[in-house]
ZADO-1210 file (C-alpha; in nm, 4 decimals, padded with zeros to 6 digits):
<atoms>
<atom x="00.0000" y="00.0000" z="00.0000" code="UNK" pos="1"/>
<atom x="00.2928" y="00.2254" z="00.0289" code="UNK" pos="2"/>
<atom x="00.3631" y="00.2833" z="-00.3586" code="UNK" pos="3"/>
<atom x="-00.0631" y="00.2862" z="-00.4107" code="UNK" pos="4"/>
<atom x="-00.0834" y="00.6021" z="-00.2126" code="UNK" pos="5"/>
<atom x="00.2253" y="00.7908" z="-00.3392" code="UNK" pos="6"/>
<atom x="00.1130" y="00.6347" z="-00.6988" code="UNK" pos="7"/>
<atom x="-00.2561" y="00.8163" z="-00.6820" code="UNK" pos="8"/>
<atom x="-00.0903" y="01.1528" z="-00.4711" code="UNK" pos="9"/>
<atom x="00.1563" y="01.1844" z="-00.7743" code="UNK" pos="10"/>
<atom x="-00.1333" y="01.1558" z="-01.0461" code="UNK" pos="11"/>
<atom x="-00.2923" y="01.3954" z="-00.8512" code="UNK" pos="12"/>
<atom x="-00.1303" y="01.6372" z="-00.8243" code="UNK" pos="13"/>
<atom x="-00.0139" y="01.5693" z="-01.2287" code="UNK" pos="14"/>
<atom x="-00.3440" y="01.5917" z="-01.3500" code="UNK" pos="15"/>
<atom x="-00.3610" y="01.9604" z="-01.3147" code="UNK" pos="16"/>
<atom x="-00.0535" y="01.9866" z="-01.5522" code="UNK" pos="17"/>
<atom x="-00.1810" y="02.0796" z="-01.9081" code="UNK" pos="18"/>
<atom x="-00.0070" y="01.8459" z="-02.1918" code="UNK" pos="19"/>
<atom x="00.0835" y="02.0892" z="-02.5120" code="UNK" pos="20"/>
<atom x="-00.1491" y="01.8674" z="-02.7684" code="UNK" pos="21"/>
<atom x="-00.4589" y="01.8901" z="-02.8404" code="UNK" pos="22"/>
<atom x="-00.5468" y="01.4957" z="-02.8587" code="UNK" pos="23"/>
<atom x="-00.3323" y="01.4745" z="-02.5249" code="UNK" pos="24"/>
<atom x="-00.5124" y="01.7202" z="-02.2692" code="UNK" pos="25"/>
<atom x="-00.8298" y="01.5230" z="-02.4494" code="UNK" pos="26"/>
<atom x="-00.7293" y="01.1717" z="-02.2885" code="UNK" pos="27"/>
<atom x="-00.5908" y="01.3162" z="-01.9875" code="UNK" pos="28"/>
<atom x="-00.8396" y="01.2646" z="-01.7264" code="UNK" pos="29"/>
<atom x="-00.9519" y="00.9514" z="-01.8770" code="UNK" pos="30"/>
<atom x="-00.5975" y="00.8314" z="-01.8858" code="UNK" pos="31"/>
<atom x="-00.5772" y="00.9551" z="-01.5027" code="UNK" pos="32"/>
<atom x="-00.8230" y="00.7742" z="-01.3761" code="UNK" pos="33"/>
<atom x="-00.7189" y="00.4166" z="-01.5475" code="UNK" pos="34"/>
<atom x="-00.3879" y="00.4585" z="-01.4376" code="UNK" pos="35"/>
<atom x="-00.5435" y="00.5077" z="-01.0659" code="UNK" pos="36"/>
<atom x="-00.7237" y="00.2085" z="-01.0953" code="UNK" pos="37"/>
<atom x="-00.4906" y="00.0111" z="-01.2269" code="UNK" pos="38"/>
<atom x="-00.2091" y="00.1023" z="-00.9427" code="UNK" pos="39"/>
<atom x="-00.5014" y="00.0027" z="-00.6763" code="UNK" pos="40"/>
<atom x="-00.4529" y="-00.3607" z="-00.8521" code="UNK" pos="41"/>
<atom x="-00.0850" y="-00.4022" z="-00.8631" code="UNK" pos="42"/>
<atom x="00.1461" y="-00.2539" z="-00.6457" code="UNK" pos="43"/>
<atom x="00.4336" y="-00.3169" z="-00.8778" code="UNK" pos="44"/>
<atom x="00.2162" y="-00.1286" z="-01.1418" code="UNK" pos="45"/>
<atom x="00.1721" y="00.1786" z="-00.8321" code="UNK" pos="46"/>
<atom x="00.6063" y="00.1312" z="-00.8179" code="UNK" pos="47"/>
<atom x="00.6465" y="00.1691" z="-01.1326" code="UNK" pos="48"/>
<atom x="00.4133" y="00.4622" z="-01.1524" code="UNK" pos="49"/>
<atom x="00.6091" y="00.6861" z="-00.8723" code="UNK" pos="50"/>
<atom x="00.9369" y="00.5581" z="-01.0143" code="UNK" pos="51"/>
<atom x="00.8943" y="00.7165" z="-01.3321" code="UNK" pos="52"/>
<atom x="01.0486" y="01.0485" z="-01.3790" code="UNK" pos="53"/>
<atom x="00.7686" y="01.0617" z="-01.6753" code="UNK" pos="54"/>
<atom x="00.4634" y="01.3408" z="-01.6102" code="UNK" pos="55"/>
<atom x="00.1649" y="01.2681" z="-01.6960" code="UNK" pos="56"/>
<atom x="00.1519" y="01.4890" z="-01.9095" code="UNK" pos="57"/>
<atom x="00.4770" y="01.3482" z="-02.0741" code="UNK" pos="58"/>
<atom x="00.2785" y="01.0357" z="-02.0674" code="UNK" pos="59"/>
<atom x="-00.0032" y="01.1455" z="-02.2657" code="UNK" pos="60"/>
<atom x="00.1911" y="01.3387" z="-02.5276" code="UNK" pos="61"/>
<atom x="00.3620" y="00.9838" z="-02.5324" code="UNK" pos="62"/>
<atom x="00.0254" y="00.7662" z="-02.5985" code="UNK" pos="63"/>
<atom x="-00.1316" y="01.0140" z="-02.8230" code="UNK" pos="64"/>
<atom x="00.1562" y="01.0532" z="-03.0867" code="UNK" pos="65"/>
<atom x="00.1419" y="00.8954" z="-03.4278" code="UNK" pos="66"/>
<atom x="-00.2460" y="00.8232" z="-03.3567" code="UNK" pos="67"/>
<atom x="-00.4181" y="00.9609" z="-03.6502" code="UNK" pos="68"/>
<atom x="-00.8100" y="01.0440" z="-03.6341" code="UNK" pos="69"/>
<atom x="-00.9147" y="00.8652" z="-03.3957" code="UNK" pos="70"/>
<atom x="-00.8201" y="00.5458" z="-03.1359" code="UNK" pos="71"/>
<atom x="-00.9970" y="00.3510" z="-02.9022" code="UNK" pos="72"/>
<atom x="-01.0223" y="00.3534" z="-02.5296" code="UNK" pos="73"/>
<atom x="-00.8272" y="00.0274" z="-02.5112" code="UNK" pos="74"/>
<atom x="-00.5743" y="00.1472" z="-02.6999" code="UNK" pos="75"/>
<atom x="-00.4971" y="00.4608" z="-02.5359" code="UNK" pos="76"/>
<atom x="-00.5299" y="00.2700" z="-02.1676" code="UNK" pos="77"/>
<atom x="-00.2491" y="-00.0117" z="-02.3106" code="UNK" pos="78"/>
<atom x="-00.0042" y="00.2399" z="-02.4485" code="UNK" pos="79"/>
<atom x="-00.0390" y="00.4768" z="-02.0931" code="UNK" pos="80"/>
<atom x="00.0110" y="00.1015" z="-01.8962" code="UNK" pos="81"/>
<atom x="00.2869" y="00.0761" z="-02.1600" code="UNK" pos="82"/>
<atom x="00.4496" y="00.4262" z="-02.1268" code="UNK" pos="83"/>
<atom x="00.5114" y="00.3274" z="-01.7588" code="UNK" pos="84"/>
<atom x="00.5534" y="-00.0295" z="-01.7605" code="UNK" pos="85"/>
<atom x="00.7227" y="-00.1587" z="-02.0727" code="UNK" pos="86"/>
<atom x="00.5887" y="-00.5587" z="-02.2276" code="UNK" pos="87"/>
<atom x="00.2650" y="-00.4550" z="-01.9861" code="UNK" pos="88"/>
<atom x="-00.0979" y="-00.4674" z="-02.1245" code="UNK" pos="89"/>
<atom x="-00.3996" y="-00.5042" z="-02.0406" code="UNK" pos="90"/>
<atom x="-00.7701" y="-00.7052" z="-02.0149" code="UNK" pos="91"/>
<atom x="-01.1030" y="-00.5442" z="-02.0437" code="UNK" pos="92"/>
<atom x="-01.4375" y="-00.6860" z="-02.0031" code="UNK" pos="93"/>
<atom x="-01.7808" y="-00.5590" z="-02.0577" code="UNK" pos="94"/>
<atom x="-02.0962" y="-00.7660" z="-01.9291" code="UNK" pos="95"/>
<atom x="-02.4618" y="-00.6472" z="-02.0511" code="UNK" pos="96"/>
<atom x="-02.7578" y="-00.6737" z="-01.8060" code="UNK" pos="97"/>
<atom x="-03.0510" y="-00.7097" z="-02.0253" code="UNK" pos="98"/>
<atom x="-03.3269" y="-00.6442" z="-01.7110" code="UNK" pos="99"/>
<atom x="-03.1366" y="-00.3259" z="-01.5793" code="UNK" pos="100"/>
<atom x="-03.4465" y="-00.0885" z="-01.6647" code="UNK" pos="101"/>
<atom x="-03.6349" y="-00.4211" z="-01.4590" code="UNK" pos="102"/>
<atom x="-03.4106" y="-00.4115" z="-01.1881" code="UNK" pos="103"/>
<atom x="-03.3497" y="-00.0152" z="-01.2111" code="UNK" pos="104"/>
<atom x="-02.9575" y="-00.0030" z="-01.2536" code="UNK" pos="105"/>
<atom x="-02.8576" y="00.2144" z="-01.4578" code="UNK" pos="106"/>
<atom x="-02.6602" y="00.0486" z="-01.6428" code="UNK" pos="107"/>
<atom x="-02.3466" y="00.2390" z="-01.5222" code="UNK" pos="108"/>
<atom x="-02.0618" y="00.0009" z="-01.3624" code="UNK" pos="109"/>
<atom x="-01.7370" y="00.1395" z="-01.1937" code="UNK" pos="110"/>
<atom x="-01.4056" y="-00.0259" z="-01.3802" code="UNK" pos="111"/>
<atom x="-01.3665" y="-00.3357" z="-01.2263" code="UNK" pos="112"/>
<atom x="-01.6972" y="-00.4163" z="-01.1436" code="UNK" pos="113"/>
<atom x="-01.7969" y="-00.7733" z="-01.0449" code="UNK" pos="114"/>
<atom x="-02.1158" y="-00.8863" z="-01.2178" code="UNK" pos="115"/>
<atom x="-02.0659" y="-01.2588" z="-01.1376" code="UNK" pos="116"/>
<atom x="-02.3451" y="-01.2288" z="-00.8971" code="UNK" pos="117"/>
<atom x="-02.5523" y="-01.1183" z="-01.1516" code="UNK" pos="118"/>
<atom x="-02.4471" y="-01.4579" z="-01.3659" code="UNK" pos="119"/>
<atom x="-02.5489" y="-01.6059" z="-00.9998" code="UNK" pos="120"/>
<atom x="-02.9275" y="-01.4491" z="-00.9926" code="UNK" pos="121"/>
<atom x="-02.9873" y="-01.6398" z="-01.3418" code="UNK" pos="122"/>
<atom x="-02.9703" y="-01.2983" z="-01.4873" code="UNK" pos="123"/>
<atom x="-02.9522" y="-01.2832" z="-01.8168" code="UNK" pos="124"/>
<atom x="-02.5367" y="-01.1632" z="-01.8914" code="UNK" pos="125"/>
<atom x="-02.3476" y="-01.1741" z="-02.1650" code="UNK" pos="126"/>
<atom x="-01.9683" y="-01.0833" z="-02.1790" code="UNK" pos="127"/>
<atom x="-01.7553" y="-00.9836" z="-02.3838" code="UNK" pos="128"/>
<atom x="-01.3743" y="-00.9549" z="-02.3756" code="UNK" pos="129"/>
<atom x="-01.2700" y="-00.6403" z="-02.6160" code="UNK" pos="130"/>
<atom x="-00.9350" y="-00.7771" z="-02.6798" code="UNK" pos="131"/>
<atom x="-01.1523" y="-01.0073" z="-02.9122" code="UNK" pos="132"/>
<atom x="-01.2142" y="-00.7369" z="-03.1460" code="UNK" pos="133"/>
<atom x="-00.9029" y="-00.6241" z="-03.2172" code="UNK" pos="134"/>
</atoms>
């Protein structure tokens, strides 16, 4: 827990740090908040994080170049886990809850939300892994 808190003060305290492009200050709070979750599950990940002499900022500038038009979420998220952990990556997973309007969810899920117990209640659930699709 020692790198996790000096991991999320130092992105913090980064995230009020404007990058200089356009497609970078864009991503930046997005990429801020993955990167918080993603120290809060591995503390190696949080190490690497305040290790880094990179700035956010830096980081961002980093992820953005050579993009073109247009990149997805999962993309951005792997090169920012990337930027600070070289050879790391990532896995994403979506569910669907087909009775949330029944069950009045509203369909919004924090990252890292566990919707086995939803598999559990005979829900109906389908998941999908997003690394499929690339």
């Amino acid at each position: 827990m020692e790198f996790l808190e000096k991991a999320l003060q130092k992105i913090q305290e980064q995230r009020k740090k404007t990058p200089k492009g356009m497609k970078a200050r864009a991503v930046l709070p997005a990429v801020a908040d993955a990167l918080a979750v993603f120290a809060g599950q591995d503390e190696e990940f949080a190490q690497a994080i305040v290790q880094s002499d990179k700035t956010l900022a830096d980081c961002c500038e980093e992820i953005t170049k050579d993009i073109g038009q247009s990149c997805s979420d999962l993309e951005i998220y792997r090169r920012a886990v990337a930027a600070y952990f070289p050879g790391a990556g990532i896995d994403m997973q979506m569910t669907i809850n087909l009775c949330a309007s029944v069950d009045g969810e509203s369909g919004q899920h924090t990252a890292g939300a566990d919707h086995s117990d939803a598999v559990g209640r005979n829900k109906a659930a389908i998941v999908l892994d997003l690394t499929d699709f690339l």
